[in-house]
N, C-alpha and C positions, 0 to 999 in steps of 0.2 A: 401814297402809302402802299398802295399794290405793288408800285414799283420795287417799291424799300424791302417790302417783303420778300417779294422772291428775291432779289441780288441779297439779302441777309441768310435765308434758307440755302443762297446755294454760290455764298461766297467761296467758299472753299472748295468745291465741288471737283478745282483742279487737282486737290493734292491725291482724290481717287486717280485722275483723270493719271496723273504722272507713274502713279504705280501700276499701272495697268498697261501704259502705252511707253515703249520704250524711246521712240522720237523725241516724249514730252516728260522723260526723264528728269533732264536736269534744266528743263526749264522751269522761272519762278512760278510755282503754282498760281498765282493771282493769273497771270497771262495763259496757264494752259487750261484754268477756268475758265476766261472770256474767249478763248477758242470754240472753245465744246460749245458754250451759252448761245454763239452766233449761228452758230448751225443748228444747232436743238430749238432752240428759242424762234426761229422764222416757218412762219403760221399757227404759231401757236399765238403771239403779242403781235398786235398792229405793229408797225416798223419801228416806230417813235420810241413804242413803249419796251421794246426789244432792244434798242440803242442801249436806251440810258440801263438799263437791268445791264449789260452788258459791260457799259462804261464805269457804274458801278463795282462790279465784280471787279477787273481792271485796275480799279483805282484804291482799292477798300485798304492798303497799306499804303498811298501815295493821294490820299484823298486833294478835291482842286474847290465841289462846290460842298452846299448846303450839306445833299445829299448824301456826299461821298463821308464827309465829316459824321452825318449820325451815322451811318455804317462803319467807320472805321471805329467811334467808340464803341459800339455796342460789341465787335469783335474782340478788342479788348480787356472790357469789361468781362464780357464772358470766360475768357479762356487764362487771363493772365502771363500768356506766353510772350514772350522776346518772337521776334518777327523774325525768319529767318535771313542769314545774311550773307555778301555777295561771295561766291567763291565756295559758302558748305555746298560740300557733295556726299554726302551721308547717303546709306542704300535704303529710303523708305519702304519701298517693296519688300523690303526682306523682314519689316518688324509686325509684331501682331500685336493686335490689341492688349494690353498688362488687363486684367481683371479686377476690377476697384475691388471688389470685396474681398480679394486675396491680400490688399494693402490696408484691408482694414487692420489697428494696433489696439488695443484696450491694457493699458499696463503692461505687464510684461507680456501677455496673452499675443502673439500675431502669425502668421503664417507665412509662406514663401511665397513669392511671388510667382502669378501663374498667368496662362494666356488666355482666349477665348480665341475659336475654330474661328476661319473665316466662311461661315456656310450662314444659310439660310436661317432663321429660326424657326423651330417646330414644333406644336404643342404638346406632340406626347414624347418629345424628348429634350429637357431642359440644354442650353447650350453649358454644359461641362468644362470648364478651366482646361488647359494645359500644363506639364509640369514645362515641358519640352517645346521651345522654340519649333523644331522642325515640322513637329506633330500637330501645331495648329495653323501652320503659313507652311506652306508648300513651293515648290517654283510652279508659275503659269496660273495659280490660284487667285490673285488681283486679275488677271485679264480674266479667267473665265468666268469670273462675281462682278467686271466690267462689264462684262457682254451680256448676260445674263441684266444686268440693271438697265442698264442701254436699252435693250430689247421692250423691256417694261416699258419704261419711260416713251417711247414711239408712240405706246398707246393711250398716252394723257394729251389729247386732241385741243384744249382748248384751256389757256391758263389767264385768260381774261377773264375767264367764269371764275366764281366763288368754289364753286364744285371741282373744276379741274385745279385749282389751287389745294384745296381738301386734298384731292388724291395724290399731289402731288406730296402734303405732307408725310402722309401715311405712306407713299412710297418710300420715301427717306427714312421712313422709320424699320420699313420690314428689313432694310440693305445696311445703313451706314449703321447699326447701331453695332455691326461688328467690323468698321472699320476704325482707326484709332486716329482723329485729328491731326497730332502733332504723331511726331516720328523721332528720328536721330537726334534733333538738337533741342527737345523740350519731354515733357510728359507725355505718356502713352497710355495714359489710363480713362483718356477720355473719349468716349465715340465721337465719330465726326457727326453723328445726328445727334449726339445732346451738345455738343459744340453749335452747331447749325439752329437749334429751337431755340438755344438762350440766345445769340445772337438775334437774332429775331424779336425775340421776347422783349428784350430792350430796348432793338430799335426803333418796335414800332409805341411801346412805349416813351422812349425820348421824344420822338416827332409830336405824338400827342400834345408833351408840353411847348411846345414851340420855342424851344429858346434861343438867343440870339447868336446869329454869325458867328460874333466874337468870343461868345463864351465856348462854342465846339470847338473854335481854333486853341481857344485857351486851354480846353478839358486834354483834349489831344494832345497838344504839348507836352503838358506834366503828365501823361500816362507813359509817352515814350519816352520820356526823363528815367522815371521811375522803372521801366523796363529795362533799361540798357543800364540803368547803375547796378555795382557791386551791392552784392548782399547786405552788407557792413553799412553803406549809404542811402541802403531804400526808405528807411525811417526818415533822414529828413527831407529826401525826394516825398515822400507821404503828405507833408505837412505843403508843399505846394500844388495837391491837387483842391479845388476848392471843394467844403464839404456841402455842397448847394444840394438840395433836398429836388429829386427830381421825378422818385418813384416809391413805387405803394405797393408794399408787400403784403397780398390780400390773404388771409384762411380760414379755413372751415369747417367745422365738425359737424358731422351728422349724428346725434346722440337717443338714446333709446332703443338702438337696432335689437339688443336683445328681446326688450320685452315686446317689438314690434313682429319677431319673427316668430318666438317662441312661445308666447301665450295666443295658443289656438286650443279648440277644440283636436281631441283627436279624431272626430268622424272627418275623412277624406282630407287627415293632416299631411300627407306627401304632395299633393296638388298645392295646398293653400303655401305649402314651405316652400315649392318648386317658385310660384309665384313672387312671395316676398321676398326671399336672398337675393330673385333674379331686379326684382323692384329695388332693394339696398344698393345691392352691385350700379344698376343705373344710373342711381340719384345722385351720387359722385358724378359721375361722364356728366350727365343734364344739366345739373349745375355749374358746374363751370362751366361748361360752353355758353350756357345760357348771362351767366356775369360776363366772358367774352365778347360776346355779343351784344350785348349792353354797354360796354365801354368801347364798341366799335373797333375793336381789337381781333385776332386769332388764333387761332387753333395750337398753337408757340407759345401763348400766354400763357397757357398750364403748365405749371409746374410738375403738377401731381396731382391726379385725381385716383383715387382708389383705396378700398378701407376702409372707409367711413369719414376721408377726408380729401380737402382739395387744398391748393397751395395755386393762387397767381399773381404774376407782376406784373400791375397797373402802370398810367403814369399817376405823379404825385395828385395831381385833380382827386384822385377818386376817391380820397382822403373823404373829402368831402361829400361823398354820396353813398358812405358804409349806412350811416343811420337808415338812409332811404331803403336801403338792400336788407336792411337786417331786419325793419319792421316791415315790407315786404315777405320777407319769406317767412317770419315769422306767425303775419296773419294767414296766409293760404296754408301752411304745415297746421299749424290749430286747428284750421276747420275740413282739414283734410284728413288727419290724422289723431284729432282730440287729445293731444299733448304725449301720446308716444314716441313718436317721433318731433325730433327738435334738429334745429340747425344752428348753431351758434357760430359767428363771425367775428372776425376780428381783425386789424391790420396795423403797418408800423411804415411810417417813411420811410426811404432811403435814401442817401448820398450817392455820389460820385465812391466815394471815399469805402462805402460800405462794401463794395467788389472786390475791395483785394483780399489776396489771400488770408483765409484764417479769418476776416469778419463777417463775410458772409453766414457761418454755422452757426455763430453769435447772437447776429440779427435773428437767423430763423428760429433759433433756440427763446428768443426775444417773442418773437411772435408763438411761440405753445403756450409760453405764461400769458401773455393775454386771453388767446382761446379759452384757456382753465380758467382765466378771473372771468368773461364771459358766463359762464360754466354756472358760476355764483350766481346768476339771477337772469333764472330762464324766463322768458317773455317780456324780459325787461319792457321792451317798444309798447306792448300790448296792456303791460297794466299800466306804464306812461300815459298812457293814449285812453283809461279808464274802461278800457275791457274786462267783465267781470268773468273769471276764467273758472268759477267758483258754484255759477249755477247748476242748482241739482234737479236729477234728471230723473225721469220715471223709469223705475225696472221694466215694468208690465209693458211687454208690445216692444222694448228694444232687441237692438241684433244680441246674437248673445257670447260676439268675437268684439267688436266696438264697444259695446255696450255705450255708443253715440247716438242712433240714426234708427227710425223705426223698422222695424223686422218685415221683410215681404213673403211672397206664400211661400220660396222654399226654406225659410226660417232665419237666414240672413238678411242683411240689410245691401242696398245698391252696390256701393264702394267693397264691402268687404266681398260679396259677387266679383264684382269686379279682378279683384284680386285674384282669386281662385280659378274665374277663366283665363286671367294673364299666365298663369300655371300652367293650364291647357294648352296656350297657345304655343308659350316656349316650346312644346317638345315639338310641337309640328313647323315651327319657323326657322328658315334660314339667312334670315335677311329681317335688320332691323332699321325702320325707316323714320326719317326727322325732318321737318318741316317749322317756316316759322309763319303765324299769320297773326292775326290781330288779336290781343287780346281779349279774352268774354269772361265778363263777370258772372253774376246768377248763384244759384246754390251748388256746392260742392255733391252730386251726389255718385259720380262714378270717377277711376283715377282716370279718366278724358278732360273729365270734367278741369281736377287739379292741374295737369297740362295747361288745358287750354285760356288757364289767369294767368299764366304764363305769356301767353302767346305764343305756345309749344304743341303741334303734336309728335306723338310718338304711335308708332302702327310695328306691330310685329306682323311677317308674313313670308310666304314660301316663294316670294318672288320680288325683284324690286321694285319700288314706286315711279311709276315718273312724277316731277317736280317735287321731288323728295333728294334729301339727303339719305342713300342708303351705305347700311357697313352691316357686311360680313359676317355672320355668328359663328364662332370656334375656328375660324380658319384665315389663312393669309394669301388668299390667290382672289382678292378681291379687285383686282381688275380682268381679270378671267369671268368674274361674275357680273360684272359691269356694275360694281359698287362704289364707293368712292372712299372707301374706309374703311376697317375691323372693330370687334370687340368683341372681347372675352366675358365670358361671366358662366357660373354653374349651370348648366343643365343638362338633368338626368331623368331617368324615365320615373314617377312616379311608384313608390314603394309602399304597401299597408306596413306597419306596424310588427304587426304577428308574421308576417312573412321573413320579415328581417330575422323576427325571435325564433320561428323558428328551425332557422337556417344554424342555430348556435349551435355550437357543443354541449352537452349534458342542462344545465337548465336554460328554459326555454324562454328567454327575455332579450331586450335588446338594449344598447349602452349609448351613450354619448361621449366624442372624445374631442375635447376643444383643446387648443396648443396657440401659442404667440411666441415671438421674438426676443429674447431677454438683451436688456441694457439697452434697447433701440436710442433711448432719446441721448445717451452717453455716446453710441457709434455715430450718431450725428453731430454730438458736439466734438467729442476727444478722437473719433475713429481714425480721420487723417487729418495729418497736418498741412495750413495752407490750402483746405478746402474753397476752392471760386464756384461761383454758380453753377457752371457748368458741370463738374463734379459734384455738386449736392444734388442736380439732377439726373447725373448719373447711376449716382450712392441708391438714390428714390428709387430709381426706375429699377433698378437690377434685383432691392429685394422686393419690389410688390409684384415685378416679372413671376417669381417662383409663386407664388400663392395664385396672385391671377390669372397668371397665361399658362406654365403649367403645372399645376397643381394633379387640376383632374387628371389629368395625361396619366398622372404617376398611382391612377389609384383604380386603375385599368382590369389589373388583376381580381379586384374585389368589385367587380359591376351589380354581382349578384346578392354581397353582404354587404355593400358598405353605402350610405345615401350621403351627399353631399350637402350639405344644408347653405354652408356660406367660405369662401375664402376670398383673402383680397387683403391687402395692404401688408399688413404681419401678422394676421390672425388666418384661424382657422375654425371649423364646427361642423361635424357629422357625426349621424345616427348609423348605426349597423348591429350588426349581430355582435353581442356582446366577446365571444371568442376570438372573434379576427381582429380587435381592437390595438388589443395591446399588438401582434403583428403589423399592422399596419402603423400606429404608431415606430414603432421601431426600423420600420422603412422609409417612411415619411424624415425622420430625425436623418439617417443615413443618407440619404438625397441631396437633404438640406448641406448635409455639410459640404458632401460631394460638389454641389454647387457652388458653394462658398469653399471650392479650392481646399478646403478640410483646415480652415480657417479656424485656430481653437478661439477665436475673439469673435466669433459668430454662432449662436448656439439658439435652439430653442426650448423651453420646457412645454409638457402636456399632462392633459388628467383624465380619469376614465370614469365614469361614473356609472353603473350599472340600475338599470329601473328595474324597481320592488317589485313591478308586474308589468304585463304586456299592455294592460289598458290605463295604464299610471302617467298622467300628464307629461306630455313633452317637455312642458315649460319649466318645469319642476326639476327632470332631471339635469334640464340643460344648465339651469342655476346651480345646481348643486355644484358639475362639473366646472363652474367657472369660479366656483366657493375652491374648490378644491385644487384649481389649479393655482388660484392667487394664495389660497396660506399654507398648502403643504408643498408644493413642485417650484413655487416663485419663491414663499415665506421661506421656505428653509435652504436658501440657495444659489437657486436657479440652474438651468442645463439640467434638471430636473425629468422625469414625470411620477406623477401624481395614481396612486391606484389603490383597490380595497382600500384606500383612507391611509395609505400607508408611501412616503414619497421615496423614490427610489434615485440614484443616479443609473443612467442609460447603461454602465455598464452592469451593476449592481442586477439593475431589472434583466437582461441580457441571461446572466447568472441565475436570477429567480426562476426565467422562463425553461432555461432548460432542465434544471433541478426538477422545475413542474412537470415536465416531458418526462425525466425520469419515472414521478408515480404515476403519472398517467398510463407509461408502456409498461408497468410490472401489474397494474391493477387491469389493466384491460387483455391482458394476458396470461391471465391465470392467477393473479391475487388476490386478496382479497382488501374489499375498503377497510379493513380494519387499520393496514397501515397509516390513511391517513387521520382518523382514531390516535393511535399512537403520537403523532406529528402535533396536532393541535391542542395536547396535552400538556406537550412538553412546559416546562416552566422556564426558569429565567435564563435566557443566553450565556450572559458571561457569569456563569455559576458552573462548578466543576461538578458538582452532585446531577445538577441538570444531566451532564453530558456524559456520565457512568451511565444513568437512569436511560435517557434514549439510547446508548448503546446496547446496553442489556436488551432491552425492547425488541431492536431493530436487529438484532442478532438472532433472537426467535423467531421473529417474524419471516429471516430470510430463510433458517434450516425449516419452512411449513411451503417453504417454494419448491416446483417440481421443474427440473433444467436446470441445466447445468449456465447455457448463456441468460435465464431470469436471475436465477441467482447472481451471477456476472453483473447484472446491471443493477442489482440491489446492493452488491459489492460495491458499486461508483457511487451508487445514491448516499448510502455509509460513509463514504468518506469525502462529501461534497457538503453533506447535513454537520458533520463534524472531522471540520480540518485542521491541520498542524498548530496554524498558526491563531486557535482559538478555543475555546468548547467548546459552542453550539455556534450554527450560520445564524447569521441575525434575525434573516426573513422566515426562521424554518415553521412560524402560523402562519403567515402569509401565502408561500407556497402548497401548503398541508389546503387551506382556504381556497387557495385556486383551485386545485387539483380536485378538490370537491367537489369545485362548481361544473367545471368540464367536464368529469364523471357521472355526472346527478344523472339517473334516469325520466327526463322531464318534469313538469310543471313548473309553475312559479315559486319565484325562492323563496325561503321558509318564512 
């Protein structure tokens, strides 16, 4: 199985190896694979074990034994490509990666087809589309991103170890994920690292079930039936591959995060928030690895972790051990957690049959609807099992954040401590360490405690552990670090409250601004046609890249107003100074699209919710803002955001904000708030009396202005509040409303 793994990770390894090295140009990439393997691979694998990874790679289109047979399906399976064939001489060097989200389609909605750089990835610069071929693949750009990988790879010492395997993967991830699998004679839109994971993912899957000789020769046959026939012919090439049930498409939802994050007290809420987002972000990564490693599988099995969800392929066995897994995690989250937090599991067979193009999205779409029926009856295992979830508790002497666990002398209880120094610790750690040991029962009273039912620890620290698994926090030079891994998750320096508020403009309060993905579950069923594993894991990866990896990057500007509370998957959530909201909002939107190649079938909507006061519950306003983004910026829409209660399309808001700019610079330079008095009066938009009436108004108002360029700019405001093709602007209380707020001479609003 070691074996399987690495020649699965790093079957392909030649078709970099070909674009980088001109000698090994136009030879079949299988063989300028097992070139490089042979050299690279000696001292790292005893000889034996270097052979066959070798002979493997070698073989993975020409397979002889056991071995070669699940590697060659599992390459299949994954990529769906035709095998290249004898005589193409196509210029792979020359093509760059196509950018899955620029191929996303939704209805007529889709965008042009774009590139991705072949460079590093970097967190405070998201890797940006190309429109232009030349602008993202260069000449001499494969060799120097060859050598530059090469050079890394020297210093993964040991791939017999568990550890030097790990590193190995996450190597593959920082490099290939902007190289593109296939080239001239198939699809480009796939990385050679999510080509490489699912391939893996498979086959260590397949091995698991052990099935017979005959049926790999058989599966193999009808795949490359079905590969080499005409379009027209694949349907009943289809029907002779067998639909034999061989794998188990596992998922997972972590449910409650809101009310896990958000109902805190506010005394020392930036620590305990710092803590928890960082604790949600985790418990995706923990959990999977952790069912990984349970089914004796790795670090490939993931599909997707992040979000508040995980996605992995089992073999079909582990059908059989979901109940086990569900009342597991269900008893330790209960008594870890007292029912805020939830995990709900669910999974679905799969086929041979289930890989090809276009049913894969089907299945996974298969697999949400169970999740959500799931959904329907949380703790199911536990009230099976006659756990009374129901007993009541005494007030007096509990924490008063759990309101589970008795309160200790500084007023909280162990766990929820707990939590609030994990807060602490993020900002001083660089290095996050993982360990597996035996599992320990006992009482649940610190989150060590809840690790270690697991038979998990986890240690955050400013250096690495030995006999630990360590990865990297916020960066990608983690084998410079001597770590064997990364991960990304929020963390920011702890912020008071009032410091946020008041940082504002004119009233003195701080806001909430939550945003998600609109049409996600649609971009994954309808987004691209002929969707294979390996492209839905692509699709995964690229948008929970922007939110997890760099999100923060992008909100750099605002260190001082803006507090990150949580991003990751397709959401987002932070606190800031009520003023820089909507700004930042409208960059955040702009990024996104930017990233998505300006993709109009990639959109996201957001809401803003402003707090009543400075000491007015976090949790409160964060609900409000997700009230607000689900029925006015999603309800009425979507591509939306949400604000004053009033939902705007991005361009509209764009329009609103500068309109506001307008009263703002007449009022703050010599006029008087009376204008916006006049604004807030006004009555019905599309009413022609309305629109005599504010003109009247605002025509006084401007001959009581002194200057010639204030007047000038109340000239513009005049005919932006009321244009040609209207009476009145739609938004003209809305802006009047803003423009109030931002002038307020402090306090809490009214």
């Amino acid at each position: 199985m070691k074996e399987l793994y690495l020649a699965a990770l790093l079957h392909d390894i030649g078709k970099f190896y070909q674009r980088a090295d001109k000698e090994m140009r136009y030879e079949k990439h299988a063989r300028a694979g097992s070139v490089f393997l042979n050299r690279f691979l000696a001292g790292r694998l005893a000889n034996g074990e270097r052979d066959r990874v070798v002979e493997m790679v070698a073989r993975h289109h020409e397979p002889q034994t056991y071995w070669d047979y699940v590697l060659a399906i599992a390459d299949k399976l994954s990529a769906m490509e035709r095998e290249e064939q004898e005589g193409e001489k196509g210029e792979a060097a020359a093509e760059p990666l196509v950018a899955i989200l620029s191929r996303v389609k939704l209805g007529d909605k889709g965008g042009e087809e774009a590139y991705h750089p072949l460079r590093l990835p970097d967190p405070n610069k998201p890797s940006y589309p190309e429109k232009a071929k030349e602008k993202a693949l260069r000449e001499g750009d494969y060799r120097d991103f060859w050598q530059q990988f090469t050079g890394e790879m020297e210093k993964v010492s040991d791939l017999g170890d568990t550890a030097g395997r790990l590193t190995l993967y996450y190597l593959l991830q920082k490099y290939l994920t902007a190289v593109p699998s296939a080239a001239y004679y198939s699809r480009t839109t796939i990385s050679l690292f999510d080509h490489a994971r699912t391939t893996a993912a498979i086959a260590l899957a397949l091995a698991q079930e052990k099935p017979e000789h005959k049926e790999l020769e058989e599966i193999h046959a009808a795949l490359v039936k079905y590969l080499l026939a005409p379009e027209k012919e694949r349907a009943q090439r289809e029907e002779e591959i067998p639909a034999r049930e061989r794998f188990f498409l596992l998922g997972g939802d972590i449910s409650g995060i809101q009310d896990f994050i958000y109902d805190i007290p506010m005394d020392d809420a930036a620590r305990n928030l710092r803590g928890r987002s960082f604790l949600v972000a985790y418990l995706c990564h923990f959990l999977a690895r952790w069912l990984a490693a349970e089914e004796g599988l790795a670090e490939a099995n993931i599909l997707l972790a992040g979000g508040g969800k995980f996605t992995l392929l089992l073999p079909a066995g582990a059908a059989g051990r979901l109940d086990s897994y569900r009342e597991k995690l269900e008893r330790e989250f209960y008594q870890a957690f007292g029912g805020r937090l939830k995990v709900f599991l669910a999974g679905i067979s799969l086929t041979y049959r289930d890989f090809l193009p276009g049913k894969i999205a089907a299945k996974w779409d298969e697999l949400g609807g169970e999740i959500e029926r799931a959904k329907r009856r949380p703790w199911g295992s536990l009230l099976a099992a006659g756990v009374d979830l129901w007993q009541p508790r005494e007030d007096e002497g509990t924490c008063p954040v759990c309101e589970q666990r008795p309160r200790e002398e500084e007023g909280w209880c162990s766990f929820c401590s707990s939590l609030r120094d994990l807060g602490q610790m993020v900002g001083q750690a660089r290095v996050l360490a993982e360990r597996r040991r035996e599992p320990r029962g006992g009482t649940v009273r610190t989150l060590g405690d809840f690790f270690a039912r697991f038979g998990w620890e986890m240690v955050l620290s400013e250096k690495t552990q030995p006999g630990y698994k360590n990865f990297l926090l916020g960066g990608f030079d983690f084998i410079g670090q001597k770590c064997q891994g990364f991960f990304f998750a929020p963390v920011w320096e702890p912020k008071a409250f009032d410091s946020l508020a008041e940082k504002s403009s004119g009233l003195a309060t701080w806001g909430v601004l939550r945003g998600d993905v609109d049409h996600l579950g649609r971009i994954f069923r309808e987004g691209l046609p002929d969707l294979t594993i390996s492209g839905l894991a692509a699709l995964s990866r690229s948008l929970s890249e922007f939110f997890g990896l760099y999100f923060a990057g992008l909100l750099t500007n605002w260190r001082d107003e803006v507090y990150l509370i949580y991003a990751g998957g397709d959401d987002f959530c932070l606190v800031g100074s009520w003023s820089e909201l909507p700004r930042v909002a409208q960059h955040l939107r702009r990024e996104f699209s930017r990233y998505c190649a300006k993709n109009p079938a990639l959109t996201f909507s957001a809401a803003i919710r402003l707090a009543p006061g400075v000491k007015f519950p976090f949790y409160r306003v964060a609900a409000a803002a997700g009230d607000l983004l689900e029925e006015k910026a999603k309800g009425e829409g979507r591509n939306r955001i949400a604000f004053l209660d009033r939902s705007f399309t991005w361009e509209e808001f764009k329009d609103a904000e500068e309109i506001k700019n307008l009263i703002v610079h007449i009022i703050t330079n010599g006029g008087s708030r009376a204008l916006i008095s006049i604004l807030r009066f006004t009555g019905p938009v599309d009413d022609y009396r309305t629109a005599w009436r504010l003109a009247y108004h605002l025509a006084r108002y401007r001959d009581t202005l002194a200057g010639e360029k204030l007047r000038a700019t109340m000239e513009e405001l005049m005919d932006r509040l009321l244009p040609e093709d209207r009476y009145v602007y739609p938004f003209t209380l809305e802006v009047a409303r803003w423009a109030e707020l931002e002038t307020r001479r402090g306090g809490d609003e009214e």
